[in-house]
N, C-alpha and C positions, 0 to 999 in steps of 0.2 A: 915651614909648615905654618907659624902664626902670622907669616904675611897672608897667606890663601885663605888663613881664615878672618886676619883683620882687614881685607881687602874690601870684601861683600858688606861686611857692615859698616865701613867707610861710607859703601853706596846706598845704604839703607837712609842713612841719618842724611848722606845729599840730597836724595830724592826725598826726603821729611824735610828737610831743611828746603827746598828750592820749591816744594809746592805748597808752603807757608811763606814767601817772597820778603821784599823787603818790610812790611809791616808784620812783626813777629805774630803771632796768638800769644807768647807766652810775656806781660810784662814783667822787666825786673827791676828793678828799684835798691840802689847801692845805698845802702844806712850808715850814718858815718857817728849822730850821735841820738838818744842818747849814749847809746851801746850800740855797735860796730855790729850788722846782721845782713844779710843778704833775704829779698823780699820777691816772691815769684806768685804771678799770678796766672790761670789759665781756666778759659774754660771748656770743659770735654763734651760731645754731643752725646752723652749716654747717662743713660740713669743711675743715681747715686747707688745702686746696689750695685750697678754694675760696675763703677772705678772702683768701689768698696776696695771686690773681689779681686780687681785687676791687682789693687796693692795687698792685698791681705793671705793670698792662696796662694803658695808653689805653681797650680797652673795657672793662674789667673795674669802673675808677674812673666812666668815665660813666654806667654802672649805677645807681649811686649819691650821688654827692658833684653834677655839675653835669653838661650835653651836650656843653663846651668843655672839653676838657683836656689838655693834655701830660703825659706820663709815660714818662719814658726809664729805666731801670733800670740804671743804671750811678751809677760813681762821677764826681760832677760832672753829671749829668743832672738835668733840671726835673721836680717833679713839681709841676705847676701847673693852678689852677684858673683858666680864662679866662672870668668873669663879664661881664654886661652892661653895657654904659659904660665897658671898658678897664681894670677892676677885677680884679686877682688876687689871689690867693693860693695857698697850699703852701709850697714849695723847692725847697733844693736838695742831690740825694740825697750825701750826705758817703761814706755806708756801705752794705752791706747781707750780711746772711748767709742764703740761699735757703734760705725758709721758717718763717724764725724772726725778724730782724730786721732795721728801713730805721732808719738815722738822718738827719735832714736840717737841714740848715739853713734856720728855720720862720720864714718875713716873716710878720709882723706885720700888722693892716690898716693901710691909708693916713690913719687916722686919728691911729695913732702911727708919724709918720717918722722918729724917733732908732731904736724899736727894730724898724723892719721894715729899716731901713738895717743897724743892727748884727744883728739878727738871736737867734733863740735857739736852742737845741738840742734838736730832738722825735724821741725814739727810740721806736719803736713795736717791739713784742716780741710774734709770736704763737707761741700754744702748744694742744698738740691737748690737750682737757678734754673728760670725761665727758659733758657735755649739748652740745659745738659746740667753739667754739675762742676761747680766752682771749686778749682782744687787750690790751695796755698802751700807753699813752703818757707817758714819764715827758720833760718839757719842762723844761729849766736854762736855763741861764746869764745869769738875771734880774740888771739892774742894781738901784742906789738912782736914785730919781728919782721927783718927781709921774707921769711921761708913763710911765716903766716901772712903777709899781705900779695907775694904771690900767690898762695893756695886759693885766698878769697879773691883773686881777679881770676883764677884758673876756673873755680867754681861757678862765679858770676857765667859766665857760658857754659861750665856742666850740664849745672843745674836747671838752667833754660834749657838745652838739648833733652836730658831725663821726662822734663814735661812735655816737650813736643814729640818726644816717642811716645808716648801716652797718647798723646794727643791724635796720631800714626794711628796706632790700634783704634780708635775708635772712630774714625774715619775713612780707614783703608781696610782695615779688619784685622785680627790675628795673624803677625807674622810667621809664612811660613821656613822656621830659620835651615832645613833640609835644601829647597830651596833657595835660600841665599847662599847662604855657604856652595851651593853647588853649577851656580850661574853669578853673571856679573851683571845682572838684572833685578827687578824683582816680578 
């Protein structure tokens, strides 16, 4: 069953990934000192209320990221994606400054459990820009370790994939995920 369903959005993120070609939209930028962070930049063709929404509302994120999700907009609130087979990700909201910035504390996948246990810090920053709205992701508080410098090369293309779905929605429009899940198209 979570092949049929991890199938369709394999082909979601190809087709987001393959009609953004070899020069990405989204730059990333590897930080190494003075503090070790990963640096993501992008910009959306849509108005700053409207990414707002996309990050900050239940349906705003199922638009986009996944059809299961929590997003409570508060301090101490889940902004969580509830994936198939009991599989999440996002956090949990630390901060937020209305319409400009969410900081969260960013689990990890389950494949690294040191640092989705510990956690890092993913603060997302939008800003209204000339062609849409400038979104940032600047992610810290990377340990030393084998299990944390894989996570931070796994995330390094997460994290670029997360804003090029974003990126998806406001380009292509609101995924319909019925839809995907139920065709090998979109």
């Amino acid at each position: 069953m979570i092949n049929q369903v991890i199938a369709p959005i394999i082909c979601l993120i190809l087709l987001a990934s393959a009609s953004m070609a070899a020069d990405s939209p989204v730059k990333t930028t590897k930080i190494d000192t003075p503090e070790k962070a990963l640096l993501f930049e992008v910009t959306v063709p849509a108005k700053l209320d409207e990414v707002w929404r996309a990050f900050t509302t239940q349906e705003g994120a199922q638009e986009w990221l996944w059809r299961d999700m929590t997003v409570e907009l508060r301090e101490g609130g889940d902004w969580i994606v509830h994936y198939p087979g009991g599989k999440t990700g996002g956090g949990t909201i630390v901060s937020f400054e209305p319409m400009r910035s969410i900081t969260m504390r960013a689990m990890a996948p389950e494949q690294f459990p040191e640092v989705r246990r510990e956690r890092t810090t993913a603060l997302f920053r939008f800003e209204a820009a000339e062609s849409g709205t400038k979104v940032t992701l600047l992610q810290t508080g990377w340990k030393k370790g084998k299990e944390w410098d894989d996570a931070y090369e796994y995330l390094a293309d997460g994290n670029a994939q997360l804003l090029k779905q974003l990126l998806y929605r406001f380009q292509k429009g609101p995924v319909d995920w019925d839809r995907v899940l139920h065709s090998n198209s979109l």
